[in-house]
KEKESE-138969 format. One line per field, with one value per atom (N, C-alpha, C): residue number from 1; atom name; x, y, z. Coordinates in steps of 0.05 Angstrom, whole numbers, plus 32768, in hexadecimal, padded with zeros to 4 digits. Each point is the difference from the previous one (the first is absolute). Layout:
resi (NUM_...)
name (CA_...)
x (X_...)
y (Y_...)
z (Z_...)
end
This chain:
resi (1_1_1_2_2_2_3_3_3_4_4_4_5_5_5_6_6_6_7_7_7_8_8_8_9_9_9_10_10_10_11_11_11_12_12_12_13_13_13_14_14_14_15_15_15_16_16_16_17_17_17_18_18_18_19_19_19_20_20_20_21_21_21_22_22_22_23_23_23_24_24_24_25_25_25_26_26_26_27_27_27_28_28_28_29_29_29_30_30_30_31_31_31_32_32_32_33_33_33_34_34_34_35_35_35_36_36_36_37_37_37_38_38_38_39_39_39_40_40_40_41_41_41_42_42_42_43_43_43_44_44_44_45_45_45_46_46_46_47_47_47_48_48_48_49_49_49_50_50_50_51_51_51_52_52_52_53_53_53_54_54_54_55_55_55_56_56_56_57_57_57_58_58_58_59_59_59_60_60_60_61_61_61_62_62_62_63_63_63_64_64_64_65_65_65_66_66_66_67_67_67_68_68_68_69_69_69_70_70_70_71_71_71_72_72_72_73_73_73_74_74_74_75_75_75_76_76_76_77_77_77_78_78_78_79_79_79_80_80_80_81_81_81_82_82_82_83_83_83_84_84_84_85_85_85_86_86_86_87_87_87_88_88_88_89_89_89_90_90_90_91_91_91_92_92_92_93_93_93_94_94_94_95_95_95_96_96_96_97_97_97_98_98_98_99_99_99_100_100_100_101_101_101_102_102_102_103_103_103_104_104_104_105_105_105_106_106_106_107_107_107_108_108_108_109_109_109_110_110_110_111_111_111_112_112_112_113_113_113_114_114_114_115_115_115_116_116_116_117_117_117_118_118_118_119_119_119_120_120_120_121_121_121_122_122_122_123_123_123_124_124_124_125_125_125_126_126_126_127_127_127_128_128_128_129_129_129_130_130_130_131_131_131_132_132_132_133_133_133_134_134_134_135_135_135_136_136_136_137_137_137_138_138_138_139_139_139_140_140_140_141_141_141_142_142_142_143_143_143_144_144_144_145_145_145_146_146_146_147_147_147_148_148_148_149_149_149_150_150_150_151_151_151_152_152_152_153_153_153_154_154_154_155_155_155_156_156_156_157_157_157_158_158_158_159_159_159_160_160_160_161_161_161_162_162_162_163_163_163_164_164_164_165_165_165_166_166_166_167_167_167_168_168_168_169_169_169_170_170_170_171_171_171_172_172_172_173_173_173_174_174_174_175_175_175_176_176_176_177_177_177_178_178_178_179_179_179_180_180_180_181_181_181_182_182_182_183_183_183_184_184_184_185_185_185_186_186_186_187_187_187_188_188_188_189_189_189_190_190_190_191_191_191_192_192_192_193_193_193_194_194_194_195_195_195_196_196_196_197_197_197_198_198_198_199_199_199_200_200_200_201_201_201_202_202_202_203_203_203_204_204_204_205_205_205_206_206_206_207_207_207_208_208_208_209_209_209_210_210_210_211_211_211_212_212_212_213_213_213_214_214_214_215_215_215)
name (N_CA_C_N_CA_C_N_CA_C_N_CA_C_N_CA_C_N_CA_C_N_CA_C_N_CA_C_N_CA_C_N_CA_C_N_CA_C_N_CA_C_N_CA_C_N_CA_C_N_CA_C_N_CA_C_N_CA_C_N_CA_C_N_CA_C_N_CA_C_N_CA_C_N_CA_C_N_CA_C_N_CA_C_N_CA_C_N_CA_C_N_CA_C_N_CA_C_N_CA_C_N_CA_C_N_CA_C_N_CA_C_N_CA_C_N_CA_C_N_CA_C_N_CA_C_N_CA_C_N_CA_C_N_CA_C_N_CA_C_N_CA_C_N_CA_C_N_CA_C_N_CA_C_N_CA_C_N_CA_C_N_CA_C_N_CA_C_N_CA_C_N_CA_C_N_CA_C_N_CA_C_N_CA_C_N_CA_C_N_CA_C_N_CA_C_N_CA_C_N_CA_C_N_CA_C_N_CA_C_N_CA_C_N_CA_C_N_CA_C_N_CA_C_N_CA_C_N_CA_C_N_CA_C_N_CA_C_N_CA_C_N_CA_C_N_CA_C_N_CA_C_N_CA_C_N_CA_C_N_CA_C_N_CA_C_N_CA_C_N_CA_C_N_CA_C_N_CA_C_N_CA_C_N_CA_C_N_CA_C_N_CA_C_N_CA_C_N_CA_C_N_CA_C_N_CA_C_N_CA_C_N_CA_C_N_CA_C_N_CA_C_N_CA_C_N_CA_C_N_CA_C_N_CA_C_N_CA_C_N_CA_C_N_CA_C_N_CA_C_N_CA_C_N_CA_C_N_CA_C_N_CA_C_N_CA_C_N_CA_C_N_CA_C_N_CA_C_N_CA_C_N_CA_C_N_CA_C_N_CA_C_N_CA_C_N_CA_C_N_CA_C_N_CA_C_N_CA_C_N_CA_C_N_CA_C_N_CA_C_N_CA_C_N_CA_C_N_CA_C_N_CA_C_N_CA_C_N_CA_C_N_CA_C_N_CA_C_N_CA_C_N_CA_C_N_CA_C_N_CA_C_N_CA_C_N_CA_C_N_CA_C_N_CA_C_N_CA_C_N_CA_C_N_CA_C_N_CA_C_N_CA_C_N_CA_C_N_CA_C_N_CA_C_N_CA_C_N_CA_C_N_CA_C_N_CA_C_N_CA_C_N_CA_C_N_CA_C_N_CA_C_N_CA_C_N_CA_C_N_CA_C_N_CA_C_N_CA_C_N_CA_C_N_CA_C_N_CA_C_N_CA_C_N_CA_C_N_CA_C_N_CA_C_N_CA_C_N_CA_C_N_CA_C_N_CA_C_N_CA_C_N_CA_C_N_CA_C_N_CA_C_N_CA_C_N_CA_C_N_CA_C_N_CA_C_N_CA_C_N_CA_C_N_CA_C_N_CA_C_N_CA_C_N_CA_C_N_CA_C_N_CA_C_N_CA_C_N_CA_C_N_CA_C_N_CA_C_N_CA_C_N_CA_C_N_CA_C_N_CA_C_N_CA_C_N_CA_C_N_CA_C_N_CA_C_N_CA_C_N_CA_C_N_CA_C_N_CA_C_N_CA_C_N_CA_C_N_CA_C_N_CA_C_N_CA_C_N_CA_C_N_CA_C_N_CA_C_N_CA_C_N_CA_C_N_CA_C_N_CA_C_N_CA_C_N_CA_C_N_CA_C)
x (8479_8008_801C_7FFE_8022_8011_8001_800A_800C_7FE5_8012_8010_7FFB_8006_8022_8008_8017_800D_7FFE_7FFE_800A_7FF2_8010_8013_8001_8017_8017_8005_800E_8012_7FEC_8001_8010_7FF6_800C_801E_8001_8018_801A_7FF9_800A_8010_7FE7_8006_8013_7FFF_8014_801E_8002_8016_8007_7FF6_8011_8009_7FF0_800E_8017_7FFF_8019_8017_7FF5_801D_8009_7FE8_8008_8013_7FF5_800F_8016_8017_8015_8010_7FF9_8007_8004_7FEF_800D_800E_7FFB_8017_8021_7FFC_8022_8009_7FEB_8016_7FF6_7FFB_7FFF_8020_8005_8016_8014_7FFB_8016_8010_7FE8_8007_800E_7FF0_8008_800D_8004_800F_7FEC_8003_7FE8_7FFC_8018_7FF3_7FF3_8009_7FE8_7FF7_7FF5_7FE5_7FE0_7FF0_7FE4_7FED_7FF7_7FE8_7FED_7FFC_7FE8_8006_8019_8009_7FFB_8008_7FF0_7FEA_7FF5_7FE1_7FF2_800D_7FF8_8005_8021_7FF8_7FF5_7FFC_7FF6_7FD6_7FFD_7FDF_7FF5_800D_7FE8_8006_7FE9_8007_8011_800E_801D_7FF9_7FE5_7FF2_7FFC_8005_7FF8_8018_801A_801A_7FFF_7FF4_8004_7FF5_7FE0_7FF4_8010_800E_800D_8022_800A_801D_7FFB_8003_7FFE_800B_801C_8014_8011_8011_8014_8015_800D_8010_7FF0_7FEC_7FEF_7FFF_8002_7FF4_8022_8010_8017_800D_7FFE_8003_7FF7_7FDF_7FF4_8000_800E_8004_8016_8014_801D_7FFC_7FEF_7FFB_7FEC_7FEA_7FF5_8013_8013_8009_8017_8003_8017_7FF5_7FE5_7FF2_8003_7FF3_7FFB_801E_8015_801C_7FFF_7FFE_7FFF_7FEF_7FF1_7FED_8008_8004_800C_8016_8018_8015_7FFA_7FF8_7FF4_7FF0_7FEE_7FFD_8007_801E_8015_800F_8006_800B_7FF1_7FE8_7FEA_8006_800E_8011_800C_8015_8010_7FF2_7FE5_7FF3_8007_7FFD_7FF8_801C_801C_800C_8003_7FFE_7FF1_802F_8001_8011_801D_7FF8_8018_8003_800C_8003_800D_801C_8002_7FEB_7FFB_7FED_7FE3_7FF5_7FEF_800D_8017_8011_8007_8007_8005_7FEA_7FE9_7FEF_7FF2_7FFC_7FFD_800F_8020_800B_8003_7FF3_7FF5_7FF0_7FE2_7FEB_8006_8014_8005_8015_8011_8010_7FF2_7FEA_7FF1_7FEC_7FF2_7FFA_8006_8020_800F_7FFE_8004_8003_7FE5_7FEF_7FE3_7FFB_7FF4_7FFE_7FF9_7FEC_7FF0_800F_800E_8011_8023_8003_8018_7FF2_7FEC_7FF2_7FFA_7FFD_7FEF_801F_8017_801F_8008_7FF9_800B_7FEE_7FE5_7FE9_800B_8002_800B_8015_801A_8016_7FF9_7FF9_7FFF_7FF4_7FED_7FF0_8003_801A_8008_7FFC_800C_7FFC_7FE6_7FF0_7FEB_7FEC_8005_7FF3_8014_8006_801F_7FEF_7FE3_7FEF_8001_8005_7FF8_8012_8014_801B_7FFA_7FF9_7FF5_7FE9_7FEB_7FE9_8004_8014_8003_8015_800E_8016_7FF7_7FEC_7FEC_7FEA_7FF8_7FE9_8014_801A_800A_8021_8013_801D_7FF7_7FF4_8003_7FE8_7FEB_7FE1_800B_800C_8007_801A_800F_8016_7FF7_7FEA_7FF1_7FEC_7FFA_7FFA_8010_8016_8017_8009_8006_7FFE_7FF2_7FF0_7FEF_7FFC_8002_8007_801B_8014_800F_8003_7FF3_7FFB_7FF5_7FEF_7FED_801A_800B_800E_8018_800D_8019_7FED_7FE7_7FF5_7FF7_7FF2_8008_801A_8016_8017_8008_7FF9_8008_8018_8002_8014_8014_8015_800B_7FF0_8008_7FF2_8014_7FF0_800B_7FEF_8003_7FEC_7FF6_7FE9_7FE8_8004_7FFA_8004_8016_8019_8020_7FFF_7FEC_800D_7FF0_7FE5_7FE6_8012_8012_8008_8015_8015_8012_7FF5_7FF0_7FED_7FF1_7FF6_7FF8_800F_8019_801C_8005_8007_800C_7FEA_7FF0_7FEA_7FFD_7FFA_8001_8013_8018_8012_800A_800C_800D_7FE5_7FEE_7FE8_8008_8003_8007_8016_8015_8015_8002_7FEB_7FF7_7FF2_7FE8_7FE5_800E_8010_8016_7FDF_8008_7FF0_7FDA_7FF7_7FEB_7FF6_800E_8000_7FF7_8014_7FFC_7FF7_7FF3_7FF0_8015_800E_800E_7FEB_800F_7FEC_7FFE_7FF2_7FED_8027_800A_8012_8018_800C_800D_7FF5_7FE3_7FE9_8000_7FFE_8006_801E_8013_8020_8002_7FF8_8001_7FEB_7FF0_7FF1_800E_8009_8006_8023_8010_8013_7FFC_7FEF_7FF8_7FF2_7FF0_7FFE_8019_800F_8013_8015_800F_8008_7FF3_7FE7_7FF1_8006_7FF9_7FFD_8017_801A_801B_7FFE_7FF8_7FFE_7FE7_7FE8_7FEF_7FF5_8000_7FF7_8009_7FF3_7FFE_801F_8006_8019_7FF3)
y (7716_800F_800B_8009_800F_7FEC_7FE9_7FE9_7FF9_7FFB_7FF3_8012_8015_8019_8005_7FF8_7FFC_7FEC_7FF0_7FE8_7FFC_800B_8004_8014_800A_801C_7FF0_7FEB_7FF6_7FF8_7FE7_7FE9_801D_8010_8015_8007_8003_800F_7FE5_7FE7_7FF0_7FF0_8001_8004_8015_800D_8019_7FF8_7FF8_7FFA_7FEB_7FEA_7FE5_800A_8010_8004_800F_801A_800E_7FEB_7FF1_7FEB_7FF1_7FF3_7FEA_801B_801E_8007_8000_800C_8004_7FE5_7FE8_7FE9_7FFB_8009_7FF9_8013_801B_800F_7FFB_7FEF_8000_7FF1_7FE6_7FE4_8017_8012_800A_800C_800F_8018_7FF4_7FE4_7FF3_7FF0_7FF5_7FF8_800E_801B_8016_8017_8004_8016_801A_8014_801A_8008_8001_800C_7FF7_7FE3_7FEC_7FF4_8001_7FF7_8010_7FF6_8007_7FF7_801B_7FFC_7FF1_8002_7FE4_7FE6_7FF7_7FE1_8005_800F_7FFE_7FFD_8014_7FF9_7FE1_7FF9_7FE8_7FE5_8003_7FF0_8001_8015_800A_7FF4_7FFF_7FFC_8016_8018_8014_8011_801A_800D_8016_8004_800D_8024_800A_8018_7FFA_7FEC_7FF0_800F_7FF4_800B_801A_800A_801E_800E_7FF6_8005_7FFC_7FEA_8001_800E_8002_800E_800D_8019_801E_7FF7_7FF7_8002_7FE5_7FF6_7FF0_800D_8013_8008_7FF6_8003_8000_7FDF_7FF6_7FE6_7FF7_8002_7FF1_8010_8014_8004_7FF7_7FF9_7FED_7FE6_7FF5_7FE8_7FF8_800C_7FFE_800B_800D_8002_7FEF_7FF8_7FE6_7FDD_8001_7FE2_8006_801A_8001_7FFF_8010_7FF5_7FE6_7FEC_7FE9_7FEC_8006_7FF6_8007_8014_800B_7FF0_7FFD_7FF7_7FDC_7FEC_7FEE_7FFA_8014_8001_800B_800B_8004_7FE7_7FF8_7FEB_7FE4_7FFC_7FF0_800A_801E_8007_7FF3_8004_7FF0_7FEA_7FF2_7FE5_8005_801C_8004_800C_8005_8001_7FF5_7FDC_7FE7_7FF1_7FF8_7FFC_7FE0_7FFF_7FE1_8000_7FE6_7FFB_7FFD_8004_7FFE_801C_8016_801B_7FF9_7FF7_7FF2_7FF8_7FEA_7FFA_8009_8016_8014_800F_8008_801B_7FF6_7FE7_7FF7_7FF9_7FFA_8004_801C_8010_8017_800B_8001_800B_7FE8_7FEB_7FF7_7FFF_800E_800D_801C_800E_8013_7FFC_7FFB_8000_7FF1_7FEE_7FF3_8019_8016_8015_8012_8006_8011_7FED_7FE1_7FF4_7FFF_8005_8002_800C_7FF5_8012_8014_800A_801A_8016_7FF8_8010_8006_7FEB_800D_8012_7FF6_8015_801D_7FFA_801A_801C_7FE7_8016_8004_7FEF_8006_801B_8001_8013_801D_7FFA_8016_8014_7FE3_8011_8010_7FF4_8000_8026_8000_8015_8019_7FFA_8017_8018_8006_801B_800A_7FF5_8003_8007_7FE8_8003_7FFD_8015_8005_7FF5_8005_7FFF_7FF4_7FE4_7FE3_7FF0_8006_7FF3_8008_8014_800B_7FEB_8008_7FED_7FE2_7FF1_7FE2_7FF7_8012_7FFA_8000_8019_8000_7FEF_7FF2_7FEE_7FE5_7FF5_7FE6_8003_800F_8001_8015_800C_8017_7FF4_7FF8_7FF3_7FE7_7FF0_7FE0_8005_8019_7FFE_8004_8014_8013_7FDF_7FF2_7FEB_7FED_7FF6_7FF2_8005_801C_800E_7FFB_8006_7FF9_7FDA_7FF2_7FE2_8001_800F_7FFD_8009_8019_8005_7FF1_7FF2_7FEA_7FF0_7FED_7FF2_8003_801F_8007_8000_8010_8002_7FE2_7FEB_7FE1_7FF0_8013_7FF2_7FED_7FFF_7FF2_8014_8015_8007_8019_8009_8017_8018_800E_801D_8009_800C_800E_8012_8013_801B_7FEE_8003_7FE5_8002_8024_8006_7FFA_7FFF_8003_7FDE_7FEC_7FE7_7FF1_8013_7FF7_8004_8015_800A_7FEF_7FF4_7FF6_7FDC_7FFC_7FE1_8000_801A_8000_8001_800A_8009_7FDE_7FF6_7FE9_7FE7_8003_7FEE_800E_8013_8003_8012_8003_8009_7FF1_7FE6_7FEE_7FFB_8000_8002_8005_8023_800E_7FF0_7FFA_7FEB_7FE7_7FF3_7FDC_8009_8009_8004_8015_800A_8010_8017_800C_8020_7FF7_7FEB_7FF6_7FF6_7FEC_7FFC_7FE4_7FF2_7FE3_7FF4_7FF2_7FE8_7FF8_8004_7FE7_7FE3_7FF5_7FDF_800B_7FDE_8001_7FFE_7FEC_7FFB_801C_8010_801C_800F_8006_800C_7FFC_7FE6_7FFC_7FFC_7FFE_8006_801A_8018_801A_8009_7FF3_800B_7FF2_7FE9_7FFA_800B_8005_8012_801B_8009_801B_8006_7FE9_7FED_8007_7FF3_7FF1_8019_8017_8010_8017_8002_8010_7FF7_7FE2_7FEE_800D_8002_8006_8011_801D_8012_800A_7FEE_800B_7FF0_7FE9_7FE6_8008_7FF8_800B_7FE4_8013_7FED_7FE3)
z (8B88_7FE8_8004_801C_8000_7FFC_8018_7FFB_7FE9_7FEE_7FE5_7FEF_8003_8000_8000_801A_800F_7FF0_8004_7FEF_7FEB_7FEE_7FE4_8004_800C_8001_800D_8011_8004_7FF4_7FED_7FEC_7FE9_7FF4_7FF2_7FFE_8022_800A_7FFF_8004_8009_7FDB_7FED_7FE5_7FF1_800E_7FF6_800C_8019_800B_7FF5_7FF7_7FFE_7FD5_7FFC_7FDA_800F_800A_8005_8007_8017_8007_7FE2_7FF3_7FDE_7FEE_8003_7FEF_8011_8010_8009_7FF7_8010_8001_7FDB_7FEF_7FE6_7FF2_800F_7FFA_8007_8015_8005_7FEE_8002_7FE7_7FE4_7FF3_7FE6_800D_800F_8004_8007_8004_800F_7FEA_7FE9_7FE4_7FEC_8002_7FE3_8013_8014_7FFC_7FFF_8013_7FFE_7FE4_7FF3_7FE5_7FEA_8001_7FEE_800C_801E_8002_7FF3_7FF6_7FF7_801A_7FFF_8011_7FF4_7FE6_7FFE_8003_7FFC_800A_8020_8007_802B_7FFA_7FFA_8002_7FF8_7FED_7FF8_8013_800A_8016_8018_800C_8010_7FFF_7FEC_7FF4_8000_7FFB_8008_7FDF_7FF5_7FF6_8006_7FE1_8004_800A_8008_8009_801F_7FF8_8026_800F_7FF0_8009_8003_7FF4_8001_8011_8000_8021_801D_7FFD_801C_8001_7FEA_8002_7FE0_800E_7FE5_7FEE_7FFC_7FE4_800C_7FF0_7FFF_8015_8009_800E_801B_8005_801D_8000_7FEF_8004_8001_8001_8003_801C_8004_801B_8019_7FFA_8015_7FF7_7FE6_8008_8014_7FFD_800C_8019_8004_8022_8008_7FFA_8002_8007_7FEA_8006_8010_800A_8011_801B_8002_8021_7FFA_7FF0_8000_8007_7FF3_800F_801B_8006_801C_8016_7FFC_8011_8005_7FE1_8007_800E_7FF4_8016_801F_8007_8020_800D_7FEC_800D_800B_7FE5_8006_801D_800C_8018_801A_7FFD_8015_800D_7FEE_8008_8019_8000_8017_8013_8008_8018_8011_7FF9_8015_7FEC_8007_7FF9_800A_8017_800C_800B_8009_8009_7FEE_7FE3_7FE6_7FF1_8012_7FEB_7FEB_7FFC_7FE4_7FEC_8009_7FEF_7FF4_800C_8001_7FF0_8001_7FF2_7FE7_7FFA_7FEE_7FE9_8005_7FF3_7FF8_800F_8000_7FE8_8007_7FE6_7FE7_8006_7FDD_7FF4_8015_7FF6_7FF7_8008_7FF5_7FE8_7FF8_7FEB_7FE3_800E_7FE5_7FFE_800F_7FF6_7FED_8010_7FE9_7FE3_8000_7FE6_7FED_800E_7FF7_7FE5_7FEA_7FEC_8001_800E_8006_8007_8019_800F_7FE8_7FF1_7FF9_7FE0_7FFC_7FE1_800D_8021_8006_8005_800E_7FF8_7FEB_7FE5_7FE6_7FF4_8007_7FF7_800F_8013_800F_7FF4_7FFF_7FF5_7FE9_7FEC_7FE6_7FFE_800F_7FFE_800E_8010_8016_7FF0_7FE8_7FF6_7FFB_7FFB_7FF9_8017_8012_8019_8023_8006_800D_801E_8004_801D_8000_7FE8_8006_8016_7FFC_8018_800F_800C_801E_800C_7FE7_800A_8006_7FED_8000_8010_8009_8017_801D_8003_8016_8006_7FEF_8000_8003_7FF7_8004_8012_7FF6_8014_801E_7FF6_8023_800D_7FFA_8012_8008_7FEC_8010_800F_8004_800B_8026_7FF9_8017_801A_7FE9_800B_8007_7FF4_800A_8015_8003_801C_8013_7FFC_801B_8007_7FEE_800A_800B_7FFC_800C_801B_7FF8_8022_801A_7FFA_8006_8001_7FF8_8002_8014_8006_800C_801A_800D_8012_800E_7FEE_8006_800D_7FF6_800C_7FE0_7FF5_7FE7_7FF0_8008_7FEB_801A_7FF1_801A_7FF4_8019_7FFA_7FEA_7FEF_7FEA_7FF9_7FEC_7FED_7FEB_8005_7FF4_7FE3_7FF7_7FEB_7FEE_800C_7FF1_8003_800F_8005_7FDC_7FFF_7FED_7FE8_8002_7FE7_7FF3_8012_8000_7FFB_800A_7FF6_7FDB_8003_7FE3_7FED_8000_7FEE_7FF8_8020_8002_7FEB_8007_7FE9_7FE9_7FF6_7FE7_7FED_8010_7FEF_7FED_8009_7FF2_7FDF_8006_7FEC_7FDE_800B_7FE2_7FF3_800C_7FF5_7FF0_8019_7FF9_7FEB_8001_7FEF_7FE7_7FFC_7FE6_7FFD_8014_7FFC_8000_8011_7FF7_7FE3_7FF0_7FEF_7FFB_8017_8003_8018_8003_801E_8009_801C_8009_800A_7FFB_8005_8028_8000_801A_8019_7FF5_800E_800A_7FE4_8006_800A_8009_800B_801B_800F_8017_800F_7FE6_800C_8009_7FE7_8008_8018_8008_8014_801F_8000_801A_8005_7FEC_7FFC_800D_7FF7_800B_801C_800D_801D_800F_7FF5_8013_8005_7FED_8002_8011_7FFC_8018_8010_8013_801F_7FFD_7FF9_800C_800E_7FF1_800C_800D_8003_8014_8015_7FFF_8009_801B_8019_8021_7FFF_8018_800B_8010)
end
């Protein structure tokens, strides 16, 4: 009896989590479409499948529900991008070529629809919501920078790179990959194709090896 007991409380708990994730996930493409102020919570709810009270059970008002969306898909960039760094654990006998892919798993990130709706949502809303830059800069530029770091560290202690300040080297690699970005991409507006994607990333390679690559 307890058992099944358990059981359904599981199955319950586990139901509750996967609507909360359908709503967020169709809150962003609504906020990412219309813009905070004409998005309608009943068009989420609708794609989402759930009732539009459903929404309301899990995020109080419309302000709450766009704040954890935008910190939601910003762990979720986060976590993809870190896991693209993983690469530079075990770099195997081609740091180039490891590095080079690396930064074109990252720059097709930045090009990602998600990721450039989730800086346009951001901007757009600073006044309104000033914590949000804190939150979405911390969850994707300062966490993947903190990690870049430490592959690099890994990498200079290997002998693969010179000693340098892991941090100022992470910082100086991420500038180098996605600065040129805001430019190519005209403020995240436009996709560079597959080909300007991997020029700008092995560009940004090769200018690092100059200055860090072991003698």
């Amino acid at each position: 009896m307890a058992s099944a007991a358990a059981a359904e409380a599981r199955t319950a708990s586990r139901g509750r989590i996967d609507k909360r994730r359908a709503i967020l996930e169709a809150a962003f493409d609504v906020f990412a479409e219309h813009g905070y102020a004409n998005a309608l919570v009943q068009e989420i709810a609708e794609r989402a499948k759930v009732a539009k009270p459903t929404v309301y059970n899990h995020f109080t008002d419309k302000e709450t529900l766009f704040r954890e969306t935008l910190t939601a898909t910003a762990g979720a960039v986060m976590d993809r991008n870190i896991a693209v760094l993983d690469r530079m654990r075990s770099p195997g006998d081609d740091l180039r070529a490891t590095l080079n892919d690396v930064a074109y798993q990252l720059v097709r990130s930045c090009c990602d629809i998600r990721s450039r709706s989730l800086r346009r949502l951001t901007y757009a809303q600073v006044t309104r919501f000033p914590d949000l830059i804190e939150i979405v800069q911390d969850r994707t530029s300062v966490r993947i920078a903190e990690a870049m770091a430490d592959r690099l560290a890994r990498l200079t202690l290997s002998g693969h790179l010179r000693p340098c300040e892991p941090a100022l080297a992470a910082e100086q690699l991420l500038a180098l990959i996605t600065g040129p970005l805001e430019t190519r991409s005209r403020l995240g507006t436009r996709k560079p194709g597959t080909a300007e994607m991997r020029a700008l990333a092995e560009a940004a390679v090769d200018t690092f090896l100059r200055a860090y690559a072991a003698e």
